[in-house]
N, C-alpha and C positions, 0 to 999 in steps of 0.2 A: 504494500500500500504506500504510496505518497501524496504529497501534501504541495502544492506547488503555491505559494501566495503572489499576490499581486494585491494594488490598493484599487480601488474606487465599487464600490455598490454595497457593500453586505452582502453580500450570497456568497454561495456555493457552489461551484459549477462540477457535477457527479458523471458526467457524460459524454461523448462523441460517439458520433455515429453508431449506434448499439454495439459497442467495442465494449462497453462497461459488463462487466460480469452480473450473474443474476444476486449478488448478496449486496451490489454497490450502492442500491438506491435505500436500502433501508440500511446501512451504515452512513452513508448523505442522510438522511432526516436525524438518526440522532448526532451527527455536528451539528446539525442544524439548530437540533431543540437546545443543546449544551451553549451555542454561542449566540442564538435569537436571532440568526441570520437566516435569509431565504435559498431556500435549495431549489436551482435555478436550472435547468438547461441550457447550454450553451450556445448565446446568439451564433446565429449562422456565418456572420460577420467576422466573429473572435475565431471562429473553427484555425483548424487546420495550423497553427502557431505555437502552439503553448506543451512545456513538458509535461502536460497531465494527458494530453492528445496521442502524442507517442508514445507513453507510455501504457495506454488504454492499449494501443494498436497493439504496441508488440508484446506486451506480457498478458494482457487481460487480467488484469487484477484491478482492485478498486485503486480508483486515484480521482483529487479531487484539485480546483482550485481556488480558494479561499481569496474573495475577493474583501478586505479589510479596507474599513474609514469610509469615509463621506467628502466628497469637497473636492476643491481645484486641487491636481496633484504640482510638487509636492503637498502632500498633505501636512496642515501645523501640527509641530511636537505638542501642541495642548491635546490630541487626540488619541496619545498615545498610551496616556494609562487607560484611558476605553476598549483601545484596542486591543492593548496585553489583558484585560477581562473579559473579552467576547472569546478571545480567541485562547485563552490558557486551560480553559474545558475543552476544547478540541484536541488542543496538543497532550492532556493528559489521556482522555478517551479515543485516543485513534495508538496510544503506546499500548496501551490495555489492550485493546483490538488486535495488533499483530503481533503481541506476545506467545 
């Protein structure tokens, strides 16, 4: 499983092209419930770029991209204790998961 972050939405992006395995989408909803972020599908626009995409393709295991903060990127350091708390439930429940 990996974790690939980027800034701008709150989601979670769990998918490409039904590359994602059948356990990936209900391992996406509980990041999702842990961090209050929306578990998103991957506009069609972002496809095809990003290391959760190849990684989807060539191993088939869950992988996700956690799209962290709000706002004009760069995003302000005032954001960032928000974000180390949305997002420190997922990094503890996704170690759990591939243990």
């Amino acid at each position: 499983m990996i974790l690939a972050y980027h800034t701008q939405g709150k989601e979670i992006y769990w998918q490409f092209q039904n590359y994602a395995p059948p356990e990936a989408l209900s391992i996406g909803r509980k990041l999702a419930n842990t961090s209050g972020y929306r578990l998103a599908n991957v506009p069609y626009n972002s496809s095809f770029a990003g290391y959760k995409d190849w990684f989807l393709q060539e191993y088939q295991k869950p992988g996700y991209t956690v799209e962290a903060g709000l706002g004009t990127n760069p995003l302000p350091i005032t954001q960032f204790d928000e974000i180390y708390n949305d997002n420190l439930g997922i990094l503890v429940l996704s170690s759990i998961l591939v243990s």
